[in-house]
N, C-alpha and C positions, 0 to 999 in steps of 0.2 A: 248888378251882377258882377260886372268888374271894371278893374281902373286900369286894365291895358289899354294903348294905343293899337289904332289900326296901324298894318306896314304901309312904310313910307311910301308905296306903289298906290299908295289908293290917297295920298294928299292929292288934295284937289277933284277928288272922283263925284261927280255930281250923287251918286250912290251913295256915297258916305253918311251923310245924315242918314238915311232911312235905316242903314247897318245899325249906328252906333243908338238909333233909338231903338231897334231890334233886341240890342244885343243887352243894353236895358233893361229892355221888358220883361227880360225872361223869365220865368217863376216855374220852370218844371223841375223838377227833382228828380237825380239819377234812381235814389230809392225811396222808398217811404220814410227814414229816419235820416236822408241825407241833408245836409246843411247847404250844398253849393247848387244854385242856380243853373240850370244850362239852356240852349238854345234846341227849340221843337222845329224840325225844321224837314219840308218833303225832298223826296230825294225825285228833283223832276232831271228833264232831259238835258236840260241846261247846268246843274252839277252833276248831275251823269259824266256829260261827258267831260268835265274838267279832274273827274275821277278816272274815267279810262284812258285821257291824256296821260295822266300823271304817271298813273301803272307802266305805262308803256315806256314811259321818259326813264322809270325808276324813282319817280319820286313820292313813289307814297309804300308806307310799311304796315303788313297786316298782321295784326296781333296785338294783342295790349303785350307781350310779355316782347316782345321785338321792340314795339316802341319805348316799352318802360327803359329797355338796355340801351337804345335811340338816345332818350333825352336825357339819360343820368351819367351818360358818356358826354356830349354836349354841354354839361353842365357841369360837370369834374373842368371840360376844355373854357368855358367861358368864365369860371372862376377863376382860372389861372389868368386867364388871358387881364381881366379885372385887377386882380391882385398886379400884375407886374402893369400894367396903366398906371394902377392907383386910385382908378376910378372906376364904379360902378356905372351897368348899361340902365336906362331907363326900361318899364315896364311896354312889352310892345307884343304885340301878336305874328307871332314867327313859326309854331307849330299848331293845325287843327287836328283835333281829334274828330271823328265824325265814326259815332255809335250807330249799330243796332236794336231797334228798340223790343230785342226779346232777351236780353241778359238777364241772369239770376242775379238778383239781392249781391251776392256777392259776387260777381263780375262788376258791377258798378260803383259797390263801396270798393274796391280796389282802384280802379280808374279815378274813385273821387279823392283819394290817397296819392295816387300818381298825381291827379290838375294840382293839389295842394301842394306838394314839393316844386313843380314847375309852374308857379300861378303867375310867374312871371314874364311869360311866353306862351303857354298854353292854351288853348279857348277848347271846351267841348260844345259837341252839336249833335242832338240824338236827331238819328233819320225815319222818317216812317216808313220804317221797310226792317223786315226780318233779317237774320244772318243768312240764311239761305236763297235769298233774294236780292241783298245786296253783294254776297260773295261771286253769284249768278252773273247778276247785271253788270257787274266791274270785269271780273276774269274768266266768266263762261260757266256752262251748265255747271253743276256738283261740286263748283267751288263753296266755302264757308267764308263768311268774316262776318267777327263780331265788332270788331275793330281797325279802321282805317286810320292810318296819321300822315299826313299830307306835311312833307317835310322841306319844304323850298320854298323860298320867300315869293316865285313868281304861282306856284301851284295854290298856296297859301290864296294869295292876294284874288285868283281868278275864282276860288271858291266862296271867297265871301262876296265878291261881286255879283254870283251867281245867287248870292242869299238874300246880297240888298235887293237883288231884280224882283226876287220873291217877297220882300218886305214892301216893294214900292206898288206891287201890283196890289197888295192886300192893306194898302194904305200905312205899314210902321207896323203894326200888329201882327201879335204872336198867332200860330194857326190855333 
């Protein structure tokens, strides 16, 4: 699925293996005609609440068209930063996406257009939970979101540890 690194926060994480054969596995497709791989994943109480941490901290953004302007500003800033190095950064996982699994056809060929510019940072992860129930469960009744992006290396690193927990209970295997 891909050749990012997990962040540096999770070297050493006895989880890791079970993540990175997770992340692996994955064979679900954002659409029927889409070509990128993403990760099927329940939205239990355990990334719950590394979700509503996050909200709270400020470190997660809802919207694909928020996060779109998110990573293509970070990415204008890490180019440069690159260019005056002289050196290119290694492929690492530094933003999650984490879907809704009721998006039309085209909300997701978009998103799968956004991971492709940013495949270098990026990971998507569809949640089993609608927009209106995961907008709910994060920020309260009659909220929506189709689209969360958890934008901080510590918020990051706590939601996939939350996914190895859910890989290691289900043995590595996709649900």
């Amino acid at each position: 699925m891909t050749s990012l690194r997990l962040p540096k926060s999770m070297a050493g994480d006895p989880r890791a293996e079970a993540l990175q054969h997770r992340i692996a596995g994955a064979t679900g497709r954002l659409w029927p005609g889409g070509s990128l791989a993403v990760l099927d994943v329940a939205l239990d109480e355990a990334l719950l609440a590394v979700l509503r941490r996050a909200a709270e901290d400020g470190r997660l953004t809802r919207g694909l068209e928020s996060a779109e302007r998110v990573l293509d500003a970070e990415a204008r800033g890490l180019d440069h930063a690159d260019r005056q190095a002289g050196t290119a950064r290694g492929a690492r996982i530094s933003r999650l996406l984490l879907l809704a699994d009721d998006g039309a056809e085209r909300f997701y060929r978009h998103v799968e257009s956004l991971l492709a510019r940013h495949a270098d940072r990026a990971l998507a992860v569809r949640l089993d939970v609608d927009a209106a129930s995961l907008g709910a469960r994060v920020f309260g009744p009659g909220a929506l979101a189709k689209l969360l992006m958890l934008s901080h290396k510590m918020a990051v690193a706590a939601a996939l540890g939350a996914i190895a927990e859910q890989a290691e209970r289900e043995g590595g295997a996709a649900r």
